[in-house]
C-alpha positions as CSV (number, residue, x, y, z in Angstrom):
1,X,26.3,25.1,-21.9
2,X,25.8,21.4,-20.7
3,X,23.3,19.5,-21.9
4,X,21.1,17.2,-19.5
5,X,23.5,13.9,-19.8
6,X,26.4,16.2,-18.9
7,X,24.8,17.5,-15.4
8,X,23.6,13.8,-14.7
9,X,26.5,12.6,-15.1
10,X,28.1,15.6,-12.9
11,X,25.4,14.8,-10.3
12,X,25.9,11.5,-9.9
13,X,21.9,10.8,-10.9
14,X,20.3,9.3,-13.9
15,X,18.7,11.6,-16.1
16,X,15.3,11.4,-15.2
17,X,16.3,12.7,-11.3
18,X,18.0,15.6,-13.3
19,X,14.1,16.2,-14.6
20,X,13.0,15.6,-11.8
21,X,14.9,18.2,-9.9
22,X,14.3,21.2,-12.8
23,X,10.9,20.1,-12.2
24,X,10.9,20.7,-8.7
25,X,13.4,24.1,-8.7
26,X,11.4,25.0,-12.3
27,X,10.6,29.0,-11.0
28,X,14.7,29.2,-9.9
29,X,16.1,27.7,-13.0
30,X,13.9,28.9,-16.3
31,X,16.2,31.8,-16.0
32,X,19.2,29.7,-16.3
33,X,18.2,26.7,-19.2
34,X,17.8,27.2,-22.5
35,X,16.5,25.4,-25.5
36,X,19.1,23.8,-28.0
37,X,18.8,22.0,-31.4
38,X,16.4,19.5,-31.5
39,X,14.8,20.8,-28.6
40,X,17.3,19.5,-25.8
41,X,17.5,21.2,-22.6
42,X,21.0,23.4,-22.0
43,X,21.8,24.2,-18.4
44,X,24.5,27.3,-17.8
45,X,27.3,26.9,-14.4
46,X,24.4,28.8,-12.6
47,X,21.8,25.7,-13.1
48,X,24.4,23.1,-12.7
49,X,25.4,25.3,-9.2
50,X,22.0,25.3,-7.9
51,X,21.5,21.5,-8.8
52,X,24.5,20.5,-6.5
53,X,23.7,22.9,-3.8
54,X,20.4,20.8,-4.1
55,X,21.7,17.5,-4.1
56,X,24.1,18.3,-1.0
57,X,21.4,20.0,1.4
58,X,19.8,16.3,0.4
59,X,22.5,14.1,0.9
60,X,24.0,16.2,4.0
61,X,21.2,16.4,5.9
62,X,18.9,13.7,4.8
63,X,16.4,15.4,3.6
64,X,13.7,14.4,0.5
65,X,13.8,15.9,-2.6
66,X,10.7,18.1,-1.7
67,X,11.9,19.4,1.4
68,X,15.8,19.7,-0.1
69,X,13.9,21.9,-2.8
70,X,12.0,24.3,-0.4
71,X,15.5,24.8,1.3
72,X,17.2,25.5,-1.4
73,X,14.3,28.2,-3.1
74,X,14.9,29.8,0.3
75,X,18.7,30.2,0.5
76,X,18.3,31.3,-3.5
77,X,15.6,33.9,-2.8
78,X,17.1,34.8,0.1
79,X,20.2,35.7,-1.5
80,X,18.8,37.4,-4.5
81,X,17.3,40.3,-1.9
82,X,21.0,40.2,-0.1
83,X,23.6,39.7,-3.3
84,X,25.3,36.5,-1.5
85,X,26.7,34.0,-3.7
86,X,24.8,31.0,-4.8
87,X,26.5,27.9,-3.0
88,X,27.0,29.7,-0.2
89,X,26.5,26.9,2.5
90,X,23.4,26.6,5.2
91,X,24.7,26.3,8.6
92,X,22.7,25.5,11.4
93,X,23.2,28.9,12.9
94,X,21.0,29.7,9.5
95,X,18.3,27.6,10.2
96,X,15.0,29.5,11.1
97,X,13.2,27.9,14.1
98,X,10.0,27.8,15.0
99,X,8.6,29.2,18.3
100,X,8.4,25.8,19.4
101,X,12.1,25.0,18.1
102,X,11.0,22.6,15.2
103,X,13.5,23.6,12.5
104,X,11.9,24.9,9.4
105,X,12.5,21.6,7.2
106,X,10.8,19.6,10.1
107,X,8.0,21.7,10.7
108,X,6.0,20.8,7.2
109,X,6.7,17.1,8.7
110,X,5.3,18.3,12.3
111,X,2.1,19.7,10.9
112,X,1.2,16.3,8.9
113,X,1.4,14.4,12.1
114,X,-0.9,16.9,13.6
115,X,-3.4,16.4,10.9
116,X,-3.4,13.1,10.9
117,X,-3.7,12.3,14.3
118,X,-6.8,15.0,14.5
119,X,-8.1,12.7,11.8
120,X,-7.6,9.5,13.7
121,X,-8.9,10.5,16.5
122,X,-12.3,11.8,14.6
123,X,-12.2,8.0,13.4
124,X,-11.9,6.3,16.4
125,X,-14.7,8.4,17.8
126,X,-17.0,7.7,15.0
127,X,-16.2,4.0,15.3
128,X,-17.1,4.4,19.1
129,X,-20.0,5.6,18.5
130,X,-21.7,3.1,15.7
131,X,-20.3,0.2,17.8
132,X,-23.1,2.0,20.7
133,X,-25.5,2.9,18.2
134,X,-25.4,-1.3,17.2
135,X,-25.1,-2.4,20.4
136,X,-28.5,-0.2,21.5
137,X,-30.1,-1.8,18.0
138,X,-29.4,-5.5,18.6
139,X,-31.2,-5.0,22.5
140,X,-34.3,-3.4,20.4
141,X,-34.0,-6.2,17.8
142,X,-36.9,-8.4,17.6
143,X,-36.2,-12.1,18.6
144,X,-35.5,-14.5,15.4
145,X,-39.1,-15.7,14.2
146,X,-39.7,-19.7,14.5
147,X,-39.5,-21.9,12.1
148,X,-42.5,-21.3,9.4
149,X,-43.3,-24.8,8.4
150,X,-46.9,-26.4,10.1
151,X,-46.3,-29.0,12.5
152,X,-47.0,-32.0,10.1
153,X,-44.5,-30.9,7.7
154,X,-41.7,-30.9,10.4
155,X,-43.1,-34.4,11.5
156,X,-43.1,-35.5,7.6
157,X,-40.0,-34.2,6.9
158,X,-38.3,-35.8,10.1
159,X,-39.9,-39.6,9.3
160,X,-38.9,-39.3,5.6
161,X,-34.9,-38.4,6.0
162,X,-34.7,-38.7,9.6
């Protein structure tokens, strides 16, 4: 069993990415860490496996952790239901495509934009239409009311500081 400094160390990461990462791959690895004295966290070959399997889907391809971790729960639950081995490498040939050919990892990515633009353009739209709704105000607008003061004051107040 090798305890969290060990697989950091392994890795090449600090120990808080090693938490990080069992945080992220938690459902996969419970089976696979225990609980030693004092509470530290024991990983077995099988944790310490799936961690570099993780670590080179995110170096190799350049993915984040997030997406690195959805890639890896797939090849791991994949290959429970078909009894492959663990670090059994992703080609591209294994890559599931999208009907529009966005690669699976990309696709999360593809969505966001879509959102986000839908949501700009509901902005720009709403902006469009209070700069109408202002400019229709402002030709209804009443003209700026004179000046308040009674003739004499004006004169008074022009011979005193004028």
């Amino acid at each position: 069993m090798l305890t969290i400094e060990n697989v950091a160390t392994t890795l090449g990461i600090t120990e808080r990415g090693v938490r990080l990462r069992v945080d992220l791959l938690s459902d996969i690895l419970d089976a696979h860490l225990r609980r030693g004295p004092k509470n530290q966290l024991l990983f077995d070959d099988s944790a310490l496996a799936i961690l570099k399997r993780l670590e080179e889907v995110r170096r190799v391809d350049g993915l984040s952790l997030r997406q690195a971790a959805m890639v890896v729960r797939g090849e791991v639950q994949g290959q429970e239901t078909k009894g492959r081995s663990l670090v059994a490498p992703m080609t591209t040939a294994n890559k599931v495509k999208h009907e529009n050919g966005i690669d699976e990892a990309d696709w999360p990515v593809k969505k966001l934009i879509e959102e986000l633009e839908r949501e700009r353009d509901y902005w720009r739209e709403m902006a469009l239409r209070l700069q109408e709704q202002v400019k229709e105000l402002e030709r209804l607008a009443l003209p700026a009311p004179r000046e308040a003061r009674p003739w004499w004051g004006r004169r008074l107040f022009r011979w005193l500081w004028g």
